[in-house]
C-alpha positions as MATLAB code, in Angstrom:
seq = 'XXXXXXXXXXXXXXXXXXXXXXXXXXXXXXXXXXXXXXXXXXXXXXXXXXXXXXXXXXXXXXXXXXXXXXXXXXXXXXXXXXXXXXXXXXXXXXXXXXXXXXXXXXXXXXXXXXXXXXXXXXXXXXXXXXXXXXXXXXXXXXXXXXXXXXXXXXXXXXXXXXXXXXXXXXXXXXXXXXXXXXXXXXXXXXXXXXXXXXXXXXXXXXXXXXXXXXXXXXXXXXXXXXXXXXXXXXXXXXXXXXXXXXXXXXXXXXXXXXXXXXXXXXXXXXXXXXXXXXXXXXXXXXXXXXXXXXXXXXXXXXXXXXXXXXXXXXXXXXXXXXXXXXXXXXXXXXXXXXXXXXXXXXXXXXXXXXXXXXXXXXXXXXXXXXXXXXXXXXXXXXXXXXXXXXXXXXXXXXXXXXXXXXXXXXXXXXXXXXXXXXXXXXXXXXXXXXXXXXXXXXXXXXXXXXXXXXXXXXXXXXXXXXXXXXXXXXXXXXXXXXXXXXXXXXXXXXXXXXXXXXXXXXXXXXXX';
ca = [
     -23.997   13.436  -19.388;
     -21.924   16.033  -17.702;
     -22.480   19.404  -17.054;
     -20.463   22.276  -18.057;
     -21.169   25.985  -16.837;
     -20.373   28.884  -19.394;
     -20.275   32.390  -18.142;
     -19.518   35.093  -20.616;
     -20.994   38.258  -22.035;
     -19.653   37.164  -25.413;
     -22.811   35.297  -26.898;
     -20.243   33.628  -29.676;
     -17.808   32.700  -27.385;
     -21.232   30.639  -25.152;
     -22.371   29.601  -28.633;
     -18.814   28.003  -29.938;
     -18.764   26.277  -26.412;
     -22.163   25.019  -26.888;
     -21.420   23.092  -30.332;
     -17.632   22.084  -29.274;
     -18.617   20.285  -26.755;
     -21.836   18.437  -28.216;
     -21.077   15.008  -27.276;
     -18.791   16.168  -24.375;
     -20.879   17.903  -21.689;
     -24.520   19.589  -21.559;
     -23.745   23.315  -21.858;
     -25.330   26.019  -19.470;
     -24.699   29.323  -19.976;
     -24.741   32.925  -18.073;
     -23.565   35.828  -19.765;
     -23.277   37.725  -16.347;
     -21.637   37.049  -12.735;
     -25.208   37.111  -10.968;
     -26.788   34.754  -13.582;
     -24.072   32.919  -13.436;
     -23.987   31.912   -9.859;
     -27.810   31.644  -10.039;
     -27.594   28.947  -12.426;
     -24.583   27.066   -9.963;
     -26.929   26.765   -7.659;
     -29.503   25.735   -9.943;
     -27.655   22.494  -11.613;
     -24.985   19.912  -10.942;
     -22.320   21.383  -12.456;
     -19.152   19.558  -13.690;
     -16.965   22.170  -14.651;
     -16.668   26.150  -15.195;
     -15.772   28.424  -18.153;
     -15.343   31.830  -16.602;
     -14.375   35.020  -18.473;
     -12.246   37.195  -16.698;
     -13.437   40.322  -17.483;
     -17.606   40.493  -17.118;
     -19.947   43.366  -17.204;
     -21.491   43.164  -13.516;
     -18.619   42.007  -11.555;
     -14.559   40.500  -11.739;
     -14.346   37.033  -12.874;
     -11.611   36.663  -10.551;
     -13.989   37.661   -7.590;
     -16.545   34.864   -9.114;
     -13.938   32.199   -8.826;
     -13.608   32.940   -4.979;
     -17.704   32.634   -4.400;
     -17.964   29.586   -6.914;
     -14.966   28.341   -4.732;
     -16.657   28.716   -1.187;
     -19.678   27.090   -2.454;
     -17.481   24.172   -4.200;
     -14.035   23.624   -3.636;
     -13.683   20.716   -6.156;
     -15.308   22.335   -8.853;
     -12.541   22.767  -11.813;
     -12.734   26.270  -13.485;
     -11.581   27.446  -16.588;
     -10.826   31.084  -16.909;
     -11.350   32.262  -20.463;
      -9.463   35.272  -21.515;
      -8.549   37.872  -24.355;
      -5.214   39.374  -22.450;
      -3.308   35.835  -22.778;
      -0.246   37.136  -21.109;
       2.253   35.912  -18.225;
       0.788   37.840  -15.385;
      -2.667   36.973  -16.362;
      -1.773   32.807  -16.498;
       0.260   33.391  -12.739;
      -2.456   35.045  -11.253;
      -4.926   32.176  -12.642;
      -3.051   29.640  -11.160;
      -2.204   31.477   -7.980;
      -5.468   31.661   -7.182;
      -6.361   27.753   -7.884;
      -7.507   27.713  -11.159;
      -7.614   24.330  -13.206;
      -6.367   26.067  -16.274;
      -7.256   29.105  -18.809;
      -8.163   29.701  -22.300;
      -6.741   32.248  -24.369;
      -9.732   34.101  -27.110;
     -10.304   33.653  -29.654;
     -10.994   30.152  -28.783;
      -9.162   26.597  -29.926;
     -11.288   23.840  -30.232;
      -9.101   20.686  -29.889;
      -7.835   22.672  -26.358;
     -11.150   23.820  -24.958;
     -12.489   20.153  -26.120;
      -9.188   18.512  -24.508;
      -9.557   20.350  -21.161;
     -12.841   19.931  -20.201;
     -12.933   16.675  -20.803;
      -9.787   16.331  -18.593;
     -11.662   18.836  -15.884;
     -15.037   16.939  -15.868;
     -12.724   13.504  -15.190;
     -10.624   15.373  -12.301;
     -14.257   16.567  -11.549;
     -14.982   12.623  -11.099;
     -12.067   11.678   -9.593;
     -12.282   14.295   -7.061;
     -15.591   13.434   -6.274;
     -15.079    9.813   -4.942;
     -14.208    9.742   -0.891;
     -10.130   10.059   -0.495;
      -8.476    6.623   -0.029;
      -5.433    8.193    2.170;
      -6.327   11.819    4.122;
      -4.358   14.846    4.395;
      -3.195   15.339    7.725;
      -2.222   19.055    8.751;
      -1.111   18.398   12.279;
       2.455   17.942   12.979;
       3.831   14.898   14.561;
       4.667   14.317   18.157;
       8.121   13.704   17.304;
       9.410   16.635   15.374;
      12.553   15.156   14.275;
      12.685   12.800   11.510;
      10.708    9.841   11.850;
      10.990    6.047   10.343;
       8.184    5.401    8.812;
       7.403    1.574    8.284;
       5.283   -1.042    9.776;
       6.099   -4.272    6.812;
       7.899   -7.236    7.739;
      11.194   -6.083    5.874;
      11.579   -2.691    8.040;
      10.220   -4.241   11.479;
      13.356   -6.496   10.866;
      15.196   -3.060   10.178;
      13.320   -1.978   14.030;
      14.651   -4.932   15.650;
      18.161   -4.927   14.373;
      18.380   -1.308   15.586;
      16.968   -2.202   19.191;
      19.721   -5.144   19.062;
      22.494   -3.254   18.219;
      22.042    0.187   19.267;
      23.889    0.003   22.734;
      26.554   -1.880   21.810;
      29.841    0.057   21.652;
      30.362   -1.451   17.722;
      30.973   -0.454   14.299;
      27.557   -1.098   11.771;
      27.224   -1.444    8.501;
      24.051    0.166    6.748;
      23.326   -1.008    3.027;
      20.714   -0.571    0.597;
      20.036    1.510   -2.365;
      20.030    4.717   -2.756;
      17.161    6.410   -0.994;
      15.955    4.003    1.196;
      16.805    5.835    4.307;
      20.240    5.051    5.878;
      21.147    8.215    7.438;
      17.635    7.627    9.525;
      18.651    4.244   10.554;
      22.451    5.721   12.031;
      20.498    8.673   13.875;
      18.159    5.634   15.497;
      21.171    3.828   16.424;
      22.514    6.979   17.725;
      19.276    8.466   19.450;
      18.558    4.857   20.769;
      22.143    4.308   21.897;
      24.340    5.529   25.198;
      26.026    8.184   23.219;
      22.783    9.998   22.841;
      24.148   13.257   24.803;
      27.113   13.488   22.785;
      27.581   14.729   18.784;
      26.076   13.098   15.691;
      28.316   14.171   12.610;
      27.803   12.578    8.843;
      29.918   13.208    6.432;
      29.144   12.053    2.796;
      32.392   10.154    1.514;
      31.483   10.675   -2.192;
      30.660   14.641   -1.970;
      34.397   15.242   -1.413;
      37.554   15.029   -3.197;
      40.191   12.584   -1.314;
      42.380   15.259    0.183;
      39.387   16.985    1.453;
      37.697   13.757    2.878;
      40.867   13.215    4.714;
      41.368   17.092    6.419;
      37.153   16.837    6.957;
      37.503   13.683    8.798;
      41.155   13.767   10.595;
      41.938   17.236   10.506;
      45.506   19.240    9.565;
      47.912   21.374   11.131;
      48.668   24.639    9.462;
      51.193   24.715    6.611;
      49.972   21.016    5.971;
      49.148   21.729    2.277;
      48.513   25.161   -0.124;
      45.700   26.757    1.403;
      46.025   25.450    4.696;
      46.297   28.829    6.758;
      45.503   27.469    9.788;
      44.961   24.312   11.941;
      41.731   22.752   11.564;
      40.161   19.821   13.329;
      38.459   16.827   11.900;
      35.334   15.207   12.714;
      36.729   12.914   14.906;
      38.089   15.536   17.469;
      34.448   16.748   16.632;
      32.618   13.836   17.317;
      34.518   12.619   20.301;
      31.909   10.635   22.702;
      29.024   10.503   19.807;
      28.564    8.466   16.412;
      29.997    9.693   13.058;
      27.940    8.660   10.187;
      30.376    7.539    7.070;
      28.090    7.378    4.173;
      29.199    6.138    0.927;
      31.994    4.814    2.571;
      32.745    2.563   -0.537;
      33.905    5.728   -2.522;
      36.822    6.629   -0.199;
      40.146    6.465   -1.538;
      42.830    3.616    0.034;
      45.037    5.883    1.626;
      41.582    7.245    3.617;
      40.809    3.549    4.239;
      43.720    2.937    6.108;
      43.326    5.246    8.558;
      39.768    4.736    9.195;
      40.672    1.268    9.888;
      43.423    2.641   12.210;
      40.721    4.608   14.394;
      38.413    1.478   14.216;
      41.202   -0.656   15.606;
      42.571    1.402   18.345;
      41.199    4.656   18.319;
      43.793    6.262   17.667;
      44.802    9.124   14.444;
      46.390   11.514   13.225;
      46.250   15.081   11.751;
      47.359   15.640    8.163;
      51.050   16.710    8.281;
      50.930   16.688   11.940;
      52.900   14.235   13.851;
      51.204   14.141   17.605;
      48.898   11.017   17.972;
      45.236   11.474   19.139;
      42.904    9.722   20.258;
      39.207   10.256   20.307;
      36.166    7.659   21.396;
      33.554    7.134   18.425;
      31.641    4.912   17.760;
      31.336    4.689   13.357;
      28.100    4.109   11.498;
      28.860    3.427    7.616;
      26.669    3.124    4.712;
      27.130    2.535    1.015;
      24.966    1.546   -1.336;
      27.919   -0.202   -3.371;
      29.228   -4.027   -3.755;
      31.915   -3.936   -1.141;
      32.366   -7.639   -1.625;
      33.334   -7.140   -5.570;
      35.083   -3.789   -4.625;
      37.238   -6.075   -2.321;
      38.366   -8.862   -5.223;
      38.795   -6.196   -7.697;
      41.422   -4.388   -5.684;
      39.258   -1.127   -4.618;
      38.380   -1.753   -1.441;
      40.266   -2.918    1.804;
      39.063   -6.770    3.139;
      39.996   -6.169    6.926;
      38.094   -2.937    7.040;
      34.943   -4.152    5.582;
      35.168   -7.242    8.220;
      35.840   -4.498   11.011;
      33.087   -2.419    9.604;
      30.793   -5.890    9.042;
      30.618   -6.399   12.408;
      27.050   -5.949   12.157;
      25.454   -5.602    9.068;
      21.528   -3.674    8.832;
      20.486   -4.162    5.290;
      17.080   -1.852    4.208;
      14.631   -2.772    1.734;
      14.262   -0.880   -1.422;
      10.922    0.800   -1.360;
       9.622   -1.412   -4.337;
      10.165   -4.414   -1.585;
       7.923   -3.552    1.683;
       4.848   -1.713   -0.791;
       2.572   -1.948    2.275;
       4.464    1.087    3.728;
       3.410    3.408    0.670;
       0.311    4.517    1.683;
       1.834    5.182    5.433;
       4.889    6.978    3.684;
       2.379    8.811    1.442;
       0.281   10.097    4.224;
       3.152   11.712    6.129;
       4.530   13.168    3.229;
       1.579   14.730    2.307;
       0.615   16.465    5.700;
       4.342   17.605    5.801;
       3.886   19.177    2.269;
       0.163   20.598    3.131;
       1.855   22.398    6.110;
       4.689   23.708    4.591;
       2.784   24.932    0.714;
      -0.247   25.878    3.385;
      -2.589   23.886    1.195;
      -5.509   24.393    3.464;
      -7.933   22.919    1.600;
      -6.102   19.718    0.725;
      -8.527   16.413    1.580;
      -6.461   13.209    0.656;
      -5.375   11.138   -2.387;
      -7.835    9.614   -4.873;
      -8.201    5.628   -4.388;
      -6.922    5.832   -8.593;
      -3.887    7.538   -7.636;
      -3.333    5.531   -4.464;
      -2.956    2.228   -6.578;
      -0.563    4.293   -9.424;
       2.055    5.264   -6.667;
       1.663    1.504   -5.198;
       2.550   -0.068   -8.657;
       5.318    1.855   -9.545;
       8.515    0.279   -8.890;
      10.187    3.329   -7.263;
      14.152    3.431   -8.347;
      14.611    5.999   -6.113;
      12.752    5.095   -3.208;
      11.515    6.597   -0.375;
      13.453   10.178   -1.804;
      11.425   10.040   -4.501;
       8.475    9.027   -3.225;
       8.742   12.036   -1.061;
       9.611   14.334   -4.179;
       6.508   13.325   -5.895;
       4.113   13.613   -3.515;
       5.548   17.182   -2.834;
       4.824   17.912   -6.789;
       1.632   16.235   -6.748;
       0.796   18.954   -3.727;
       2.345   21.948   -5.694;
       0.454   20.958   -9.201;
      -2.596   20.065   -7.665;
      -5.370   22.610   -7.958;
      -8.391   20.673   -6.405;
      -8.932   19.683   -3.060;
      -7.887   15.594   -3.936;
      -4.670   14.621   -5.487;
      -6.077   12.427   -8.970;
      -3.954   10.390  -11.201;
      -3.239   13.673  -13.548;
      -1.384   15.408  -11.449;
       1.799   12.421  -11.403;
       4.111   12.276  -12.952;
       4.069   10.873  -16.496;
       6.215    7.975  -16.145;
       4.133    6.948  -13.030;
       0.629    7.351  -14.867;
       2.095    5.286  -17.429;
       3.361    2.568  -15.213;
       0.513   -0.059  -15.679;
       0.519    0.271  -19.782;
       3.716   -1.475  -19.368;
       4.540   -5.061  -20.608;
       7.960   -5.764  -19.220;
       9.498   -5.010  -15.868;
      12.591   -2.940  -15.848;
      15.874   -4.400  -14.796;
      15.947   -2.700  -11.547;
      12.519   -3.782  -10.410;
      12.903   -7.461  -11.370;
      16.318   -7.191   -9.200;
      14.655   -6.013   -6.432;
      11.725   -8.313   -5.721;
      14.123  -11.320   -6.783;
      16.346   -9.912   -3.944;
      13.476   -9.612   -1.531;
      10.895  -12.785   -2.704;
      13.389  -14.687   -3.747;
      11.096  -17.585   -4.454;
       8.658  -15.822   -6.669;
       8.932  -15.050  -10.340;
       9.025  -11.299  -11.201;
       6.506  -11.134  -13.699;
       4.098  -12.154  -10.432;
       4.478   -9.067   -8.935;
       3.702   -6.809  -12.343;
       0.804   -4.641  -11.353;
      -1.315   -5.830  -13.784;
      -0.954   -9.441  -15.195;
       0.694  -10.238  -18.544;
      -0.980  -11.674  -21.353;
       1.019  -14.802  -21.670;
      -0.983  -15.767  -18.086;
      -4.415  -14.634  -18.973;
      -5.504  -17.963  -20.059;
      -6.134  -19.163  -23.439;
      -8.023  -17.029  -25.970;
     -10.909  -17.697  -27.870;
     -10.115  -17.284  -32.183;
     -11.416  -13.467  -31.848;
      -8.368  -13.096  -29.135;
     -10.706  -12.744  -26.087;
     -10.521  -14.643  -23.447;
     -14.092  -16.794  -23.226;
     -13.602  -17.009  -19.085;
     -13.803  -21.363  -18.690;
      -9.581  -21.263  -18.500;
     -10.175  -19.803  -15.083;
     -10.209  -22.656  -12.889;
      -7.049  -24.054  -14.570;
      -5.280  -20.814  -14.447;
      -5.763  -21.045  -10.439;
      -4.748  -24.412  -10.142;
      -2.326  -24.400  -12.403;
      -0.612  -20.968  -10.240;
      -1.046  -22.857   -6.951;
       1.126  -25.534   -8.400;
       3.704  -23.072   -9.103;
       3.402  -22.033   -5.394;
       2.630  -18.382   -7.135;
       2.591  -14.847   -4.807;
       0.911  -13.122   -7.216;
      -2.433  -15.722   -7.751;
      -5.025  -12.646   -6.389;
      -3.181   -9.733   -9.366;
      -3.414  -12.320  -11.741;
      -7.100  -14.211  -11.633;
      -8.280  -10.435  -11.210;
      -6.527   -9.287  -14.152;
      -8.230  -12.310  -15.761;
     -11.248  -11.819  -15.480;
     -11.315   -7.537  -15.718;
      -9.705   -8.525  -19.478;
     -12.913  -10.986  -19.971;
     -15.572   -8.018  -18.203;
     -14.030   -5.204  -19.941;
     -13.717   -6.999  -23.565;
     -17.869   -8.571  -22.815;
     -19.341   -4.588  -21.926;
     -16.978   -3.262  -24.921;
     -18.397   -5.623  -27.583;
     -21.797   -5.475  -26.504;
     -21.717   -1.509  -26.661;
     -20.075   -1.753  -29.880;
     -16.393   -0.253  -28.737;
     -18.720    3.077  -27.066;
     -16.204    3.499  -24.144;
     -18.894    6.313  -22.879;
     -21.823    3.936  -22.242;
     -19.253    0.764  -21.363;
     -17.552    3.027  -18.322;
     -21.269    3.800  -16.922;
     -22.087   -0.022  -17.377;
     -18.553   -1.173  -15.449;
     -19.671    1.782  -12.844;
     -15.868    2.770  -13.335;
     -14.339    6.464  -14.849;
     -13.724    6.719  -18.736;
     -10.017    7.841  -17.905;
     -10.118    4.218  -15.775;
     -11.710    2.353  -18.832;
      -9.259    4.254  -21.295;
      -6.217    3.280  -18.607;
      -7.324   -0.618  -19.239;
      -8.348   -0.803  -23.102;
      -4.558    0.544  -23.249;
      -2.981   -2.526  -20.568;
      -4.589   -5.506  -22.177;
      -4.117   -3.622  -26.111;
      -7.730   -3.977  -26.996;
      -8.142   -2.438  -30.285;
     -11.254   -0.550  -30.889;
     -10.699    0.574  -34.965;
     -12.824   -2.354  -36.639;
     -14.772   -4.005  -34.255;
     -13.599   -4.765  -30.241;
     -10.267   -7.425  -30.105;
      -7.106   -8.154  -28.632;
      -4.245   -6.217  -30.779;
      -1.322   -8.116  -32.285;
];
């Protein structure tokens, strides 16, 4: 059983802790600093309940020495002064979490618990490490090595030199300004300006004076002559993105410069000329846009010329753990997380199952929370965001993930790719619901007749449904002594019970 360390002078408050968490953790207690950190040394501890205020020393200045001898050892400061500055100063120093006195069961029950399994967690070597040393390159780099993005690579070696228009598409997130700065770094114009303007972040008479310019006098407000990005950008690359939200009029004259190079201010009448070359993204139907009237056909076959289409993130899933890595090294630099180690395997499989509508943005704003939240030494499963943690108790796919690996594996049903197989392709259950583990061989043969992508997720999910329900029923639904017997975490036991709806009221069995 876990052990739990109690320091505090209060002999009630050691007492209470004692018989709350009977069941929970063995309790050792201190009732000063010294003893305290005598008795660390002493046992394996699990997790800490420190009082702030004790008679021999700070508890704040115990949390630094328990600290320096164990960096991954959660610890709960317990405290009668329950105000703001007291909870910011816990947590600016690292603390898992604090108690307000007099103390509430359910809570200081709830939060060790959650501490010893973050304990756990933390405990088991890091699948992906925190690196604090900056890149060679200290632009912004491409991260990828999948087959989807070293397609990407290759269309940007193709293309980059050539003095043509390119189309970027893909969702939003995914990375297309980084794909026009590699055609731009890669290209012959890499002496002269890159400029990106966002087409949607502007209203249509200021998307027209941003990109062509006016003369003064040209409309209310216009005090004096201004000039456009592509005076600007003359001899570089001009990145449109969201080109599918300009206006007609806007369109036109685009497709003027694209033709012939040639433009001019708004309410001037002296033709320029400029040389740039015109990298456009959207993330919109332009094909659709074109029948329905809202979008011009000869400059989306100017601007088609050569089309580099990127991968949602949900679609190359071997780059996560690459992506992850440099995201978290740019976020331990930056929050000067010294002490930051890695990412639990647990949490590692989480971000790799979840179907990422944002992408490669998001991916990067989570990990960045995950490294601000995080008050141990290896990011764990608790520290993600909810609907991540929750993404393998789903049963259905959303619409945007089932469009996305049907637009990527087009051959492969959707429900293939699930992180965790549905019940439906399980196999056959016994009467009591469980499967009895003989519909194995016919579950493989029958998914290699269906030329399945997803055989290895689903025979595995098979047979963890047949382990997990076995241990459960022989144990007699104690999830305490079925976790040590599977050699996996409670949380990770509780995580499964919940995927394949094993009910655990009246017996162990499959839920309706």
């Amino acid at each position: 059983m876990p052990t739990v360390l109690a320091i505090d002078d209060d002999r009630s408050i050691l007492l209470l802790a004692q018989r709350a968490l009977e069941g929970v953790a063995d309790v050792v207690t201190a009732e000063t600093a010294e003893e305290g950190l005598r008795v660390l040394h002493d046992h394996d501890v699990d997790a800490v309940l420190l009082d702030i205020m004790l008679p021999d020393r700070s508890g704040m200045a115990v949390f630094w020495e328990i600290r320096d001898y164990d960096r991954r050892l959660p610890v709960i400061f317990m405290t009668v002064d329950a105000t703001s500055q007291t909870a910011i100063e816990a947590m600016q120093m690292g603390a898992f979490d604090y108690l307000a006195k007099p103390l509430e069961l359910r809570s200081l029950q709830s939060l060790v618990a959650r501490a010893i399994e973050q304990r756990e967690l933390s405990s088991v070597p890091v699948a992906i490490v925190a690196d604090d040393s900056p890149p060679e390159d200290s632009g912004e780099l491409f991260i990828g090595r999948s087959e989807p993005m070293l397609d990407v690579f290759k269309a940007i070696g193709r293309v980059s030199k050539q003095h043509i228009p390119v189309l970027v598409r893909g969702e939003s997130g995914t990375g297309k300004e980084l794909v026009a700065r590699a055609l731009y770094h890669y290209s012959d114009r890499s002496g002269g300006p890159f400029v990106a303007v966002n087409c949607a972040a502007l209203p249509d008479n200021l998307l027209e004076s941003e990109l062509f310019g006016h003369e003064k006098g040209a409309f209310t407000g216009a005090d004096a002559r201004r000039i456009g990005k592509f005076e600007q950008c003359n001899g570089g690359t001009l990145f449109l993105d969201e080109i599918g939200d300009m206006s007609p009029m806007t369109q036109a004259k685009v497709l003027r410069v694209l033709q012939d190079q040639r433009f001019e201010r708004v309410g001037g009448n002296n033709e320029l000329t400029t040389d740039v070359r015109i990298v456009a993204a959207t993330n919109r139907p332009l094909e659709k846009m074109v029948n329905e009237g809202k979008f011009r056909e000869d400059l989306l076959y100017r601007l088609n010329a050569v089309t580099i289409k990127l991968p949602p993130l949900r679609g190359r899933t071997d780059d996560i753990p690459h992506l992850i890595q440099y995201f978290l090294g740019q976020a331990k630099r930056e929050f000067n997380k010294l002490d930051l180690e890695g990412v639990s395997p647990e949490t590692v499989q989480l971000l790799k199952a979840y179907h990422w509508p944002g992408n490669v943005r998001q991916l990067r704003a989570v990990v960045r929370r995950c490294v601000l939240n995080s008050v141990l030494p290896v990011l764990v499963p608790d520290v993600l965001p909810q609907e991540i943690r929750r993404v393998t108790n789903d049963d259905q796919l959303d619409d945007s993930y089932r469009e996305g690996v049907a637009e990527n594996q087009e051959s492969v049903h959707p429900t293939e790719f699930h992180p965790v197989a549905r019940k439906e392709n399980l196999g056959e259950p016994d009467d009591n619901g469980e499967p009895d583990g003989r519909e194995l061989p016919e579950l493989v043969d029958r998914l290699l007749e269906e030329e399945s992508c997803g055989l290895y997720a689903e025979t595995i999910s098979y047979a963890e449904r047949y382990l997990i329900l076995r241990v459960l029923r022989m144990t007699d639904g104690n999830q305490s002594r079925a976790a040590e017997i599977l050699g996996i975490t409670r949380g990770k036991l509780r995580d499964r019970i919940a995927t394949y709806n094993i009910k655990l009221e009246s017996g162990v069995k499959i839920g309706e």
